[in-house]
C-alpha positions, -999 to +999 in steps of 0.1 A: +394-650+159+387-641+194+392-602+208+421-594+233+414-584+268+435-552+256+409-547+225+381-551+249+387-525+272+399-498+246+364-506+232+347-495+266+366-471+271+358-456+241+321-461+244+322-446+277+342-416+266+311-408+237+289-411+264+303-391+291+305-365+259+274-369+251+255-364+289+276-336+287+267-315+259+227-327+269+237-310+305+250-281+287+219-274+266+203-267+297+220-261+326+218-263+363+224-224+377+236-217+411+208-205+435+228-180+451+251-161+418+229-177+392+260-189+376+260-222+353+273-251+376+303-264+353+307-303+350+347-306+359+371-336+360+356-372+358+325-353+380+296-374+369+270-350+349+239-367+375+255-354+405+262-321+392+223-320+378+214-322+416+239-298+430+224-264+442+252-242+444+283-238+423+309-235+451+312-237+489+315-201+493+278-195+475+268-225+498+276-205+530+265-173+513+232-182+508+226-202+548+242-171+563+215-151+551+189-173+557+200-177+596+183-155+619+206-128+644+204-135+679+211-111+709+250-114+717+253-111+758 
């Protein structure tokens, strides 16, 4: 008897949900940490757990945080 299209994609999507879990709890046994607040970099929404492994900073405000101090002050005129 052949599979639905229907049974098909519950399949995948169950097979990708066990592996989105998985990748996550790998991420969470060691952890990317925000160069600025050292804070763990949280994996939200449908983020994918590769981008987040590359991210540097754990918010925008950290971002600027960490360039602002790096930027060198210039006469003001």
């Amino acid at each position: 008897m052949p599979f639905k299209d229907s049974d098909r994609s519950k399949g995948g999507r169950i097979t990708g949900d066990r592996r989105r879990q998985r990748a996550i709890e790998a991420y969470y046994e060691d952890p990317t940490r925000c160069i600025e607040c050292d804070a763990v970099i949280e994996v939200k929404d449908r983020k994918k757990v590769s981008r987040i492994r590359k991210q540097q900073f754990c918010s925008r405000s950290c971002r600027a945080s960490y360039y602002n101090k790096l930027r060198t002050k210039g006469k003001t005129s």
